[in-house]
C-alpha positions as CSV (number, residue, x, y, z in Angstrom):
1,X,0.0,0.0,0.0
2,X,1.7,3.2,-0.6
3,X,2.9,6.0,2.0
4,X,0.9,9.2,1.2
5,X,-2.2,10.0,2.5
6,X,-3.3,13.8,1.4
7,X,-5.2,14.3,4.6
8,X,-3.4,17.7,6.0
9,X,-5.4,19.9,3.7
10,X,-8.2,18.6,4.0
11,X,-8.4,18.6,7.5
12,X,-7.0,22.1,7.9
13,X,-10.1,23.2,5.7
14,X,-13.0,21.6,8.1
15,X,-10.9,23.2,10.6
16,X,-11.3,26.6,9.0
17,X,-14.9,25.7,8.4
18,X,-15.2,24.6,12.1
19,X,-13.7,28.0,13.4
20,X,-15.9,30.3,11.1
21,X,-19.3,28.5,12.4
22,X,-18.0,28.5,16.3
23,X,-17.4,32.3,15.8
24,X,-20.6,32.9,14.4
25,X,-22.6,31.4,17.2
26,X,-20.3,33.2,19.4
27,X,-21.2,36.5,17.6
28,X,-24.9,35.7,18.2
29,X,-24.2,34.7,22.0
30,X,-22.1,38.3,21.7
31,X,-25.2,39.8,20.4
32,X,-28.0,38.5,22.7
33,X,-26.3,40.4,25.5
34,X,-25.7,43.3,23.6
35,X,-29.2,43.7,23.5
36,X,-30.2,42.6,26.6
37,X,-27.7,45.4,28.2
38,X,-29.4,47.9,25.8
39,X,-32.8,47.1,26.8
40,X,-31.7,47.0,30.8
41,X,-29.7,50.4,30.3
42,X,-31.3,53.3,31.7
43,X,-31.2,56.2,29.3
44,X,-27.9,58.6,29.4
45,X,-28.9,61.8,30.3
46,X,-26.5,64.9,29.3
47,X,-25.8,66.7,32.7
48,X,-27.2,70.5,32.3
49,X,-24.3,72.6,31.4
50,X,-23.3,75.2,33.9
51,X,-23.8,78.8,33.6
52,X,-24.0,81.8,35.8
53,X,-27.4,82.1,37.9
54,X,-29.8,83.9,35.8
55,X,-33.4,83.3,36.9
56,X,-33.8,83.9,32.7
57,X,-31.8,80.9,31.6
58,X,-33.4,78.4,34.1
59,X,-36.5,77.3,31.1
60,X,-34.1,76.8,28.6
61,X,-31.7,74.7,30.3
62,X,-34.9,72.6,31.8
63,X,-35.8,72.0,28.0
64,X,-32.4,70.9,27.0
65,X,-32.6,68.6,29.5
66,X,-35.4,67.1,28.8
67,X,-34.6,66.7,25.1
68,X,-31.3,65.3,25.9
69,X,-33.3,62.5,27.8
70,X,-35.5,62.3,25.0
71,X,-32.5,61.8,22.7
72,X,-31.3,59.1,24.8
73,X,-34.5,57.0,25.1
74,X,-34.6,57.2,21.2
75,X,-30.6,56.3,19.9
76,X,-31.1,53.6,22.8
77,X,-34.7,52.3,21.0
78,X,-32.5,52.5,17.3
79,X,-29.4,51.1,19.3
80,X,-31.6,48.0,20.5
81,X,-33.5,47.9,17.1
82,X,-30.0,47.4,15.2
83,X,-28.5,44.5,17.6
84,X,-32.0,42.9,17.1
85,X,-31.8,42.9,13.1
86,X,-28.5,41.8,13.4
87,X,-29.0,39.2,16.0
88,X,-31.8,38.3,13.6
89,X,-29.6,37.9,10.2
90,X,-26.7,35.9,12.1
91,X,-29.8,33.2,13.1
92,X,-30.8,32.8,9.6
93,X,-27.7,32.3,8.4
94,X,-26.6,29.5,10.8
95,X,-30.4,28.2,10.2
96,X,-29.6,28.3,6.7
97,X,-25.9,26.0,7.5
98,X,-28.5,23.8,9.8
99,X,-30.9,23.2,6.8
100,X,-28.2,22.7,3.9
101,X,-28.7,19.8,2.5
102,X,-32.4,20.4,2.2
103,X,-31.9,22.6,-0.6
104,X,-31.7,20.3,-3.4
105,X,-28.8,22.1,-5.4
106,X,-26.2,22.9,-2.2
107,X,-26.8,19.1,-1.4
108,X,-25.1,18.1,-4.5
109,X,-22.4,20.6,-3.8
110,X,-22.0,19.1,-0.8
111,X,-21.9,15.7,-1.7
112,X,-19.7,16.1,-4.7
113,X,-16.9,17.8,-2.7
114,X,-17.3,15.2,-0.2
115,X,-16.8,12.4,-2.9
116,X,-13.7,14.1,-3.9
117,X,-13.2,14.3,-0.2
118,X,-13.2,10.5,0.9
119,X,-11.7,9.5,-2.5
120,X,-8.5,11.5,-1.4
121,X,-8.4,9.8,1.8
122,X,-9.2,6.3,0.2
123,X,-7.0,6.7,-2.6
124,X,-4.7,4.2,-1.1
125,X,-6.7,1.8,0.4
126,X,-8.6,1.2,-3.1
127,X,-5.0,0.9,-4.7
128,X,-4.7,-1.8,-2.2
129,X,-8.1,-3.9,-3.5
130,X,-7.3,-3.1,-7.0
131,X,-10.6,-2.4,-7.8
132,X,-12.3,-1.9,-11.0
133,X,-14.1,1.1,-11.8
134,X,-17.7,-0.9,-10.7
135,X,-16.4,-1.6,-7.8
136,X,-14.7,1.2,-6.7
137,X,-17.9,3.1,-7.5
138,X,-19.8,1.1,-4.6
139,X,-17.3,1.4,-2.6
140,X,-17.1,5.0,-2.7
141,X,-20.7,4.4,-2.2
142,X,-20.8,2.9,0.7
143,X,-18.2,5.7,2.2
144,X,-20.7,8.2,1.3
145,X,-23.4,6.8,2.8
146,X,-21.9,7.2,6.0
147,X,-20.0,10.5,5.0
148,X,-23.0,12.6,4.2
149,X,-25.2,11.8,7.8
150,X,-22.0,12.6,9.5
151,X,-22.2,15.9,7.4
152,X,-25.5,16.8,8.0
153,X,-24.7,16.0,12.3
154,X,-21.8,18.2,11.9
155,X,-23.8,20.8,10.0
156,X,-26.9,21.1,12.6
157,X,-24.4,20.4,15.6
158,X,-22.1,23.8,14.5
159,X,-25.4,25.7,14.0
160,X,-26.1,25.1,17.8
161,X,-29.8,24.5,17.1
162,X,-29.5,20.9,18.8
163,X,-30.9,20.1,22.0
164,X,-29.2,17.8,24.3
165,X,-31.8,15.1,23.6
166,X,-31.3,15.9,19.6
167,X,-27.6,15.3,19.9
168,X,-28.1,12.0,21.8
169,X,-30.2,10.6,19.0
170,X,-28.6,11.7,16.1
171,X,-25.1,10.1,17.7
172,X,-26.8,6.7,18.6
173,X,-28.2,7.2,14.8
174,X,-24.6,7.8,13.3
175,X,-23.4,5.0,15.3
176,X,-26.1,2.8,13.4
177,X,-25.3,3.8,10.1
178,X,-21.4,3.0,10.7
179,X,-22.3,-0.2,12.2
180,X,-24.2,-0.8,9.1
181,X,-22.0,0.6,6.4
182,X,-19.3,-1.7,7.6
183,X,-21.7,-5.0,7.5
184,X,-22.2,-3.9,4.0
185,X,-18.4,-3.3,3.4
186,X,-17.7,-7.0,4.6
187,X,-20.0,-8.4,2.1
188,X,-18.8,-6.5,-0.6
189,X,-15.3,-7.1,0.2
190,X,-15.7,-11.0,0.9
191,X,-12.5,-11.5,2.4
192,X,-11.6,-11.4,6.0
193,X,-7.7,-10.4,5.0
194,X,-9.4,-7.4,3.4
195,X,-12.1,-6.4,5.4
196,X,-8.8,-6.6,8.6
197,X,-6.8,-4.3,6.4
198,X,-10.1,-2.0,5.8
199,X,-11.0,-1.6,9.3
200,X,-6.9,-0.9,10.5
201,X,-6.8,1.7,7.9
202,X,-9.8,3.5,9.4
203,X,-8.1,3.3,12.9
204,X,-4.7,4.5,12.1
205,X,-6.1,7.6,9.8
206,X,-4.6,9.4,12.8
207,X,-1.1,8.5,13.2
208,X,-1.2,8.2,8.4
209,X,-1.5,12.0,8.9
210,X,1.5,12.3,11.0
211,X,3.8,10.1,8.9
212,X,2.5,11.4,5.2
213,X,3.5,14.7,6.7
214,X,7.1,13.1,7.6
215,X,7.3,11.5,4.2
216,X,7.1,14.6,2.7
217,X,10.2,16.2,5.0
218,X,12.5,12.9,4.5
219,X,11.9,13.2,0.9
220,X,13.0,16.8,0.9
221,X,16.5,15.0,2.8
222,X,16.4,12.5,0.7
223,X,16.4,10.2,3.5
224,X,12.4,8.2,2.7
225,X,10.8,5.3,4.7
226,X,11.5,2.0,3.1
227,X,7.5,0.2,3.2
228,X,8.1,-2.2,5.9
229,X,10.0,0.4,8.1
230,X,6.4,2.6,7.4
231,X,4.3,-0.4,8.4
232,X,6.6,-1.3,11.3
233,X,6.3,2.4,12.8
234,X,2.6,2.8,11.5
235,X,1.7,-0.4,13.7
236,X,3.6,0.9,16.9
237,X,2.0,3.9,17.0
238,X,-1.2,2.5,16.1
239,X,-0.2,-0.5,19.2
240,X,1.0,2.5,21.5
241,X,-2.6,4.1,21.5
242,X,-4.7,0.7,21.7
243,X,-2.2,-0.2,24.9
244,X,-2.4,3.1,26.5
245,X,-4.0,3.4,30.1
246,X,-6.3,6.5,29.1
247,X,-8.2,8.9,32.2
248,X,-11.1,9.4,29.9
249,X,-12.9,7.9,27.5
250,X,-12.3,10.9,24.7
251,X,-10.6,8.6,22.7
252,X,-12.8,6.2,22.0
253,X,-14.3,6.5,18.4
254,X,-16.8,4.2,18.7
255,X,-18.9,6.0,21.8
256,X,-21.8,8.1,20.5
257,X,-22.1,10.1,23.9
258,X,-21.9,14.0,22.9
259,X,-23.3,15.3,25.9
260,X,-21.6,18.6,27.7
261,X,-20.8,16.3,30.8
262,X,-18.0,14.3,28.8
263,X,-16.4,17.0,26.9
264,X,-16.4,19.2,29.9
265,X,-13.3,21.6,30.2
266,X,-11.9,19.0,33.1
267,X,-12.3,16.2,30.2
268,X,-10.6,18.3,27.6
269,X,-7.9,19.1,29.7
270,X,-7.2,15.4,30.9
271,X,-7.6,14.3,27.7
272,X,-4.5,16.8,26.4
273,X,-2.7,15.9,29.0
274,X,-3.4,11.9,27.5
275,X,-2.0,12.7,24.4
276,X,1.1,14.5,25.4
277,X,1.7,11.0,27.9
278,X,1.1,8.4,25.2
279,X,3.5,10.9,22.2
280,X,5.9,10.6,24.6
281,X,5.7,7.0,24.7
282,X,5.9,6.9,20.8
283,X,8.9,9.0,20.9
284,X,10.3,7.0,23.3
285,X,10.0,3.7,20.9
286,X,10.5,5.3,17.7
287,X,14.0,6.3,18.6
288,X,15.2,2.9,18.3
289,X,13.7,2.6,14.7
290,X,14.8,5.5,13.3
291,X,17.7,7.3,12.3
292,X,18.6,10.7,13.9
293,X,17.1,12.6,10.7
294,X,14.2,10.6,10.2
295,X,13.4,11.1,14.0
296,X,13.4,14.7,13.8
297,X,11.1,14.5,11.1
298,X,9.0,12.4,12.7
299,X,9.2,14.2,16.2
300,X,7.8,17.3,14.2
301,X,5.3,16.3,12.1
302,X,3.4,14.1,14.8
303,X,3.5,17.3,17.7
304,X,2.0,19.7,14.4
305,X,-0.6,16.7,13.4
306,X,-1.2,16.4,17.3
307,X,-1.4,20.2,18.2
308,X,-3.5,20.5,15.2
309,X,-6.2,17.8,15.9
310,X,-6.3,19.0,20.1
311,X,-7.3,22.4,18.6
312,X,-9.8,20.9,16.5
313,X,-11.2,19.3,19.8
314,X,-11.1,22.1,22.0
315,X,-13.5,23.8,18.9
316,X,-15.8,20.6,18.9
317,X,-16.1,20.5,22.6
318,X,-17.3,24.2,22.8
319,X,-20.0,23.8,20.4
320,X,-20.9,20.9,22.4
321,X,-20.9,23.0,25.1
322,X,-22.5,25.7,24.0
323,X,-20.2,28.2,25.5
324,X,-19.2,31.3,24.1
């Protein structure tokens, strides 16, 4: 199987996507209080200027004041009005990202950059089965299937119009489609050689980024992995992470809980403080397969995958959240 897997860009783009949408809610989050202060405020009143003691000027300077206080009342009412329309637009728009795929024309937008999506991520694996053109067709076909619900959670879960119960039962939901999609994958594949390599490729997507990023500095040296010196570090770092005694249960890929409670800031941080335990323990082994170079390489690439992905699940667990 070859050594590339194009996965940096791609992820770096939902992560762009992931950081517009958590801004946005936190705009409208911004915005709600803006216009609950403006509605609470009481109105500014200009202070009466001072002038010298003329029984004459007392009327005029009563009226000023009063209009000043009438001035107040008003740019408050147009102040509140504007946060409101604004308020209102932001909604609509992240309705509009909620409802996406609904409209007909954007869901085939979606879905056909998708499909370009998973066949950059898959390009080795099917290189591996040597499919034909039929068959790589339903095979794509049965990534998609699962691709585009996950798409439409991610979509309504960064629009923040989920309740807690909604979450719960669109994760149990994605959990039956996978367990599904992968029943159908077995079939299709009839091989149990196959259908192992299938379901290791899935798991180790996470440590292929780091070394495709390391292939491509060793390259630059002139210094490139030989296949089974790939394979050998792919399963220890794939071996490290099944082995390691984990504080929470962040990890695990196959649990559909998305509730606030597990990816609560106390979570997050253990969870961080996982990774930078079991990298450690990677480093530790990879020193005796590597050469000084190729460990350098290595040592880099897997902190920037790791720092990158940590980011990405700090993002995911404030929209769980809901926090600002």
């Amino acid at each position: 199987m070859k050594k590339q897997l194009p996965t940096i860009a791609i992820i770096l783009v939902c992560a762009v996507l992931a950081f517009m949408l958590l801004n946005a809610n936190r705009e409208i989050d911004r915005l709600k209080q803006q216009l609950k202060a403006v509605a609470e405020a009481p109105p500014a009143v200009a202070a009466p200027t001072k002038e010298p003691q003329k029984i004459s000027a007392v009327q005029p300077r009563q009226k000023a004041y009063v209009q000043a206080e009438d001035e107040a009342i008003e740019t408050n009412e147009v102040n509140a009005a504007i946060v409101e329309n604004t308020l209102q637009n932001q909604q609509r728009i992240m309705s509009s990202i909620a409802n996406m795929r609904d409209n007909p024309t954007m869901n085939k937008v979606i879905e056909a950059s998708q499909r370009g999506t998973m066949g950059a991520l898959y390009a080795d694996m099917m290189d591996y089965l040597n499919l034909n053109d039929d068959e790589t067709r339903y095979f794509m076909d049965l990534l998609m299937y699962r691709q585009m619900e996950n798409v439409d959670f991610g979509m309504k879960l960064m629009s923040g119009q989920l309740s807690p119960e909604k979450k719960q039962e669109m994760a149990a939901h994605l959990k039956e489609v996978n367990v599904e999609m992968k029943e159908q994958m077995k079939t299709f594949l009839n091989s149990p050689e196959d259908y192992e390599e299938f379901e290791f490729y899935e798991k180790t997507m996470t440590e292929r980024m780091a070394l495709s990023q390391m292939d491509q500095q060793l390259a630059a040296i002139e210094q490139p992995l030989s296949d089974e010196s790939y394979r050998g570090l792919l399963d220890m770092m794939h071996q490290e992470r099944e082995d390691f005694d984990w504080t929470t249960d962040l990890h695990d890929q196959d649990k559909n809980d998305v509730s606030a409670e597990r990816f609560s800031e106390d979570n997050m941080q253990k969870h961080t403080e996982d990774v930078s335990r079991l990298n450690k323990q990677i480093f530790d082994a990879a020193r005796n397969i590597l050469s000084a170079e190729q460990f350098a390489a290595f040592e880099a690439s897997l902190q920037a995958t790791t720092d990158m992905q940590l980011a990405q699940f700090q993002m995911a667990g404030q929209l769980l959240r809901g926090q600002e």
